[in-house]
N, C-alpha and C positions, 0 to 999 in steps of 0.2 A: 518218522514211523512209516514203514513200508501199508499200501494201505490193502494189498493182498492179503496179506498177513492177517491182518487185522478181522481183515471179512472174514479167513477161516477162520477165525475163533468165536465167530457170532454164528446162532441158530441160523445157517440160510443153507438152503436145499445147495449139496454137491454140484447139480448139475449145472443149475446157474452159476453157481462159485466158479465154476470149470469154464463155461461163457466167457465170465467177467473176465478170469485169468487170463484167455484168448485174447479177446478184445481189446486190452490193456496191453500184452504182450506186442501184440500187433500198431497198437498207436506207435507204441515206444519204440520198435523199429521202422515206421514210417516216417517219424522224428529225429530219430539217428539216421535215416538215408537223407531227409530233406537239409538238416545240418552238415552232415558230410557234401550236399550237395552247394550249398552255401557259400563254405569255407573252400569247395572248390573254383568256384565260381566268382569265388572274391579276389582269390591268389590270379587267377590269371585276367580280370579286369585290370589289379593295380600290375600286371606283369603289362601288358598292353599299352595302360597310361604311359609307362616309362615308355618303351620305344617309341611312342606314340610323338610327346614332349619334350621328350632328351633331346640331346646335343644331334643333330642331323645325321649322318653318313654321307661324305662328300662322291660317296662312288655311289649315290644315285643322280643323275641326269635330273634336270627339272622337273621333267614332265613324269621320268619312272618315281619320283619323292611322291609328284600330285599323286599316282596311281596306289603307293605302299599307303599314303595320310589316306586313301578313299576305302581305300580295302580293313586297315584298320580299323578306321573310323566306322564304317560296316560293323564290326565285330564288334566293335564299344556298344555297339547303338543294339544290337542283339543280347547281350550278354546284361546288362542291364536290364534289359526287357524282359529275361528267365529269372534274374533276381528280384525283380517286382511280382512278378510270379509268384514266383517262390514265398514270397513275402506274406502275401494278400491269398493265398490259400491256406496259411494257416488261421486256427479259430480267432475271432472276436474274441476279446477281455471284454467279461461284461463289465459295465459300470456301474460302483453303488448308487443307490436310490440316495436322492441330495431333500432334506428336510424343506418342505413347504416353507416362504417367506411371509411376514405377515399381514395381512390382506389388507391395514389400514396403513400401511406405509405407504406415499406419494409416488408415482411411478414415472419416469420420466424417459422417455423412447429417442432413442440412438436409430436414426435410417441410414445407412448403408449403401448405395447408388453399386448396384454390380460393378465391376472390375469390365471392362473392356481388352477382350482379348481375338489376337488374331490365329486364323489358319492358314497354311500354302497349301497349295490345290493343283491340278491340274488338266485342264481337258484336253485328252488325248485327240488325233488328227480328225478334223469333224468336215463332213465333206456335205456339200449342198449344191444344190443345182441353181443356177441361173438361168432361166425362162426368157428371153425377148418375143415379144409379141409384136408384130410388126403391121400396122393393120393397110388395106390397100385402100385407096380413095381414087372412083374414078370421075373423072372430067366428061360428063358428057358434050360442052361446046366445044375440046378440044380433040375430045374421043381418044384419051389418054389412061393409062393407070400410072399413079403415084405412091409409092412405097418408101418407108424410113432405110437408107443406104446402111449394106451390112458391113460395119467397121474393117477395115486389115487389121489382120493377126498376125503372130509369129506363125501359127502356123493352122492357115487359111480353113476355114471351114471343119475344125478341129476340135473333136471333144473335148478339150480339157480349156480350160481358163489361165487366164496368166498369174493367178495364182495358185492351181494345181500344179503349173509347170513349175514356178520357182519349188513347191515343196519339195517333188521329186526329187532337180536338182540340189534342193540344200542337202537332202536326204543321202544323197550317192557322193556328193564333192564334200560337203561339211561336218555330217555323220558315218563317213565312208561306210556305206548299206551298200550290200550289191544289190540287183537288180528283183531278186528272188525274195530277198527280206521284207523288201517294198512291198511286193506284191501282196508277201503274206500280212505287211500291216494294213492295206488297202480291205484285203480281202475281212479281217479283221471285223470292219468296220460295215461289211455286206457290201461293200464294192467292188467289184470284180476289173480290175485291172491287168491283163494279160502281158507279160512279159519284157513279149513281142512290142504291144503299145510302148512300156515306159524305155524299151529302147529305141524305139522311133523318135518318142518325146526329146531323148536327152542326146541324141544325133542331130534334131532341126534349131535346140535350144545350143549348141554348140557351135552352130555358124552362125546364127544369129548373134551370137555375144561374139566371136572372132574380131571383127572389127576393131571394139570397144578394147580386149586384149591385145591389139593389132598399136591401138593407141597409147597404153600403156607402156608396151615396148618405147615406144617414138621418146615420151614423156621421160622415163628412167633414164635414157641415155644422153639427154639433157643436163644430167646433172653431175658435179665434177668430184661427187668417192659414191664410189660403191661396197659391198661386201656381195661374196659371191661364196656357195656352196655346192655341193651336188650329194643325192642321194641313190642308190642302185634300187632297180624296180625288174620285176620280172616281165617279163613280155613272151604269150603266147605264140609260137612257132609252128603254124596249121602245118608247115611242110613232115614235119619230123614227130607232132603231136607233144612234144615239149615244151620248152619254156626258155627261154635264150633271157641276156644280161639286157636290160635296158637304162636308162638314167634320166633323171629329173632334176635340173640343172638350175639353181636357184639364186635370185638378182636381187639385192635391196638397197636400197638411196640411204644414205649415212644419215643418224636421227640428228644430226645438229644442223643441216642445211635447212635453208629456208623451202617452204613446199608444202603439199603434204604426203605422206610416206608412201611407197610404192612398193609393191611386191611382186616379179613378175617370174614365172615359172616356165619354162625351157624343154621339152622332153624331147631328149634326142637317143640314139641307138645305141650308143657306146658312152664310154668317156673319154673320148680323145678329146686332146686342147683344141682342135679345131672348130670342135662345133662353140668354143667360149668365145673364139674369135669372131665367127661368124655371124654372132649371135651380139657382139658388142661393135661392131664394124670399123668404122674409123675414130670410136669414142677413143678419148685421151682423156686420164684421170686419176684418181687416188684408188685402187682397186686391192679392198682385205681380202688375202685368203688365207688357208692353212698352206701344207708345203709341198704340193702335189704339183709334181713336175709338169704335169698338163699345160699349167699356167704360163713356165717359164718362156714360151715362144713367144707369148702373147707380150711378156713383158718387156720385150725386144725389141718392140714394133711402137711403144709409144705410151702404152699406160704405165703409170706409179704403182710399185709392190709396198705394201701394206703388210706385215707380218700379225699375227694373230697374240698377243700373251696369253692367252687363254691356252692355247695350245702347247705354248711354251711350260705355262704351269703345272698342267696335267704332266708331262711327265717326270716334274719333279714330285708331283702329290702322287705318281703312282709307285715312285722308288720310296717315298718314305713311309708309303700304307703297307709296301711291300718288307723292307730291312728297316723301318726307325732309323733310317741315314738321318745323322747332325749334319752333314754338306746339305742333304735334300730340305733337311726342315729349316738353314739357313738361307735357304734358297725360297722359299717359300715365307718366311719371314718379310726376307728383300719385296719381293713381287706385292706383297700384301700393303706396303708401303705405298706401291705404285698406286694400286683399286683405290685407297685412301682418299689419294689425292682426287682422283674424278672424283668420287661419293660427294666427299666436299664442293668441289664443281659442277656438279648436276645439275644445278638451277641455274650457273653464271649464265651470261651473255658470249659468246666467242670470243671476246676481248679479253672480258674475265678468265674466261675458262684459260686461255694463251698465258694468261699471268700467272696466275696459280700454278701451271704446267711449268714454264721457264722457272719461277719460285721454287720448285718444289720437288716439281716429275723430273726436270734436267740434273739436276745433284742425284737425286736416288739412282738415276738411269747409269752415270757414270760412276758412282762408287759399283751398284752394282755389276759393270762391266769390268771392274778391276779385279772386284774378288770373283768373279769367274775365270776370270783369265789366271789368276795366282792360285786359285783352286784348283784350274787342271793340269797345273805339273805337280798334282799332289798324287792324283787318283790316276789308277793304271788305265791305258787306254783298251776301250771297246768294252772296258764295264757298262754296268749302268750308269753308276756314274758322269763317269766321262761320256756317256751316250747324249745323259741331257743338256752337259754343258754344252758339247759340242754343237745340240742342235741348236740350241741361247744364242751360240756366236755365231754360227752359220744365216742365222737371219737377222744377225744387230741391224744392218743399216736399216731395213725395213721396218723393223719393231719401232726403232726411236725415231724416225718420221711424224712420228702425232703430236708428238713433245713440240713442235714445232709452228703447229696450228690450233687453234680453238674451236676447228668445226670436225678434223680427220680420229676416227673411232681408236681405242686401245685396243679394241681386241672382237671379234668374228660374231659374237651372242646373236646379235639382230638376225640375222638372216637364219643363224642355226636353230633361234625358234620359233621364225618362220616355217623352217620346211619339217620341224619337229610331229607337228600335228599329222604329217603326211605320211611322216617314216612310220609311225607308230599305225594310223590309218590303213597305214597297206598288209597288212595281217589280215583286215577282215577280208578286203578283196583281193588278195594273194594275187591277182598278174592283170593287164592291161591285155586286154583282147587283141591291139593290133597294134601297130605307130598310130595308126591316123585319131584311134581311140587314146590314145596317150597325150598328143596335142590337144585332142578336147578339151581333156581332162585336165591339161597346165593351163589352157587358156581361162577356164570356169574356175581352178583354183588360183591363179594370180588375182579375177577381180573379186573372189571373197575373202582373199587373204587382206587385198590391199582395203574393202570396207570393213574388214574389222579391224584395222588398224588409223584407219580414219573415226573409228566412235558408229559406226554404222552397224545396222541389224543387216546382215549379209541379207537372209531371207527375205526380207521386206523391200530392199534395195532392190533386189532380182525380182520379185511380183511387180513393183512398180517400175520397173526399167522394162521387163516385156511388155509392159501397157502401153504403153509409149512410143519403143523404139518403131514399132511400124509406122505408124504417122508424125515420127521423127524427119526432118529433113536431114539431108544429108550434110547439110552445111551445119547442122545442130547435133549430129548425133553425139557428137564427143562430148557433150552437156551431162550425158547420163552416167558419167565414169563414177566411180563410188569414191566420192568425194564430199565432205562435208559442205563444202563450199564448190559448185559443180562449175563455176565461171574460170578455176584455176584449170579447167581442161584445156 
């Protein structure tokens, strides 16, 4: 029964009737937008979930996946939040009145202890002063004054503390903030840090850590595989008011050596192979890269090429995202075979991992060699096709080098997501003020790369490391490298 209807046919004054008709009319469209908003709001939640938890896209990068799952994840975490909305503004159902129990029954009480629940929190940069009071005492039999000796700094009679300065630094190398963001988070907080100061700060904090980077270098090239990468960085050009090519040249110790890992960063003007040489000097060793011809001199002279499968893969996963090629996805079959086999061997020993690899990786390694070679008198040359095979065979002898060891890497990953964080980082600070600002900047991020890959709080590391290094000896300073175990310096 319509219940408009109904009132009109009861003695009730027009004008109210006309009201109620309103007001009713008006819910009833308020109802139909809040449900139309609903049902839209639901379609693209479960639209979300699916991209969200589906099968991945292999044409995101690791780090652009984390960024698509955080941005997502963002919208899930919003879009639910208008649907409880939505929810919870419409009216209470009252509830009927429930009949009186009768008052000579025995009653018997259930307690409940609350539920124990937590929050995340966080308190943003909280800045405080440190007061030394230093009091003076004088001698009169010796007619002397005596005072508590004012500790060395990094930098000497300096506002900021050693742990202001690590913040800073974590803040421009680890959160890549420029200079200006700082200021305005300082300021934020009613602190007025001027520009000017946090690039004084992060000039003095940069020779002072040089060393410690200086020792890093010495340590990596100790060791007998590397993986090496490089990434393109802009660099301010005062002469011409532009921005020239710069590069940030990237070094990591193989994860299966004994040690602990090391990361050590490079910034030089160009990408010629010279500055790789340079920069590895007389080391001789197992050395991954991709297939950039920079390298090839260096390989001349004494170290082991390393081929990358990764790189190999990719350009079969890009012809088959590209035409669904059956060559590309049996190609990619093969290689999947390969990853298998490490997966499995993750945990071995070098001994093990070697056995599993002869076991396992050397069969797959040569069938697969065969059918690339009898695949490309199939496919015309200078396709795609034949682009990839060619590249597979262009670098066999280096690729299956690892099959032969238990400690020498499959393929480039370590160091490419090392210097991942940097490549993506340099958007916020879009160019490097000079070379010598560019070294800083490798030296500070080699040792916070290398303590977060040691289980180390970068930041905490760097406040307690400038505490320190001033009344470090120099026969000690190497103690303070960002290592879990600081004796292996």
């Amino acid at each position: 029964m319509n219940l408009l209807d109904e009132l009109a046919r009861t003695d009730i004054d027009p004008a109210m009737l006309a009201k109620v008709r309103a007001l009713v009319e008006q819910q009833q469209v308020q109802l139909a937008e809040k449900d139309f908003k609903i049902t839209a709001l639901t379609h693209e939640l479960a639209y979300l979930k699916r991209i969200r938890y589906g099968k991945a896209s292999e044409v995101l990068s690791g780090e652009q996946r984390s960024l698509f799952e955080e941005a997502v994840d963002m919208d899930l975490a919003a879009i639910e939040g208008k649907l409880e909305s939505q929810a919870s503004s419409k009216p209470a159902r009252k509830r009927a009145g429930r009949q009186a129990l009768p008052p000579e029954l025995p009653r018997i009480e259930n307690r409940h202890e609350p539920t124990v629940s937590e929050q995340l929190d966080v308190e943003p940069a909280r800045f405080f002063v440190h007061r030394h009071i230093r009091p003076q005492y004088a001698c009169r039999a010796c007619d002397t004054v005596t005072a508590a000796a004012i500790p060395p700094a990094v930098i000497d009679g300096g506002l900021a503390a050693p742990g202001l300065l690590a913040w800073v630094a974590s803040c421009k190398y680890l959160d890549h903030l420029p200079l200006y963001r700082i200021e305005r988070i300082a300021a934020r907080q009613g602190v007025p840090l001027a520009r000017s100061t946090l690039a004084q700060w992060v000039g003095r904090i940069g020779v002072a850590l040089q060393p410690l980077a200086d020792r890093l270098g010495d340590l990596l090239r100790q060791r007998s595989c590397l993986h090496a990468d490089e990434t393109p960085v802009r660099q301010l050009d005062p002469g011409s008011g532009k921005t020239k090519q710069a590069y940030l040249w990237a070094y990591r110790c193989g994860t299966w050596e004994d040690g602990p890992p090391i990361v050590v960063f490079d910034y030089q003007p160009s990408r010629a192979g010279a500055h790789a040489r340079a920069f590895l000097q007389d080391w001789r060793g197992h050395l991954m890269v991709d297939d950039y011809t920079g390298y090839k001199a260096l390989f001349a002279q004494g170290p082991t090429e390393l081929a990358c499968l990764a790189h190999i893969r990719r350009k079969f996963f890009d012809l088959h995202a590209a035409s669904g090629s059956p060559v590309a996805e049996e190609a990619l079959r093969r290689i999947a075979q390969l990853y298998a086999v490490e997966q499995d061997a993750a945990a071995s020993t070098p001994a093990g991992r070697l056995a599993m690899r002869i076991a396992r990786a050397v069969p797959a390694l040569d069938e697969l060699h065969a059918w690339l070679l009898a695949t490309q008198r199939t496919v015309a040359i200078g396709s795609g096709t034949g682009k990839a095979i060619e590249h597979a065979l262009k670098r066999w002898s280096a690729l299956v080098r690892y099959a032969s060891s238990g400690i020498l890497p499959i393929a480039n990953n370590p160091v490419e997501n090392a210097i991942r964080p940097i490549a993506i980082g340099k958007k916020n600070w879009l160019f490097a003020g000079s070379e010598r600002a560019g070294r800083r900047a490798a030296a500070s991020q080699s040792l916070f790369a290398t303590a977060k890959l040691n289980g180390l709080d970068p930041a905490r590391w760097l406040a307690d490391t400038l505490d320190r290094l001033p009344t470090c000896p120099n026969s000690r300073i190497y103690s303070l490298l960002p290592f879990a175990d600081s004796t292996l310096a």
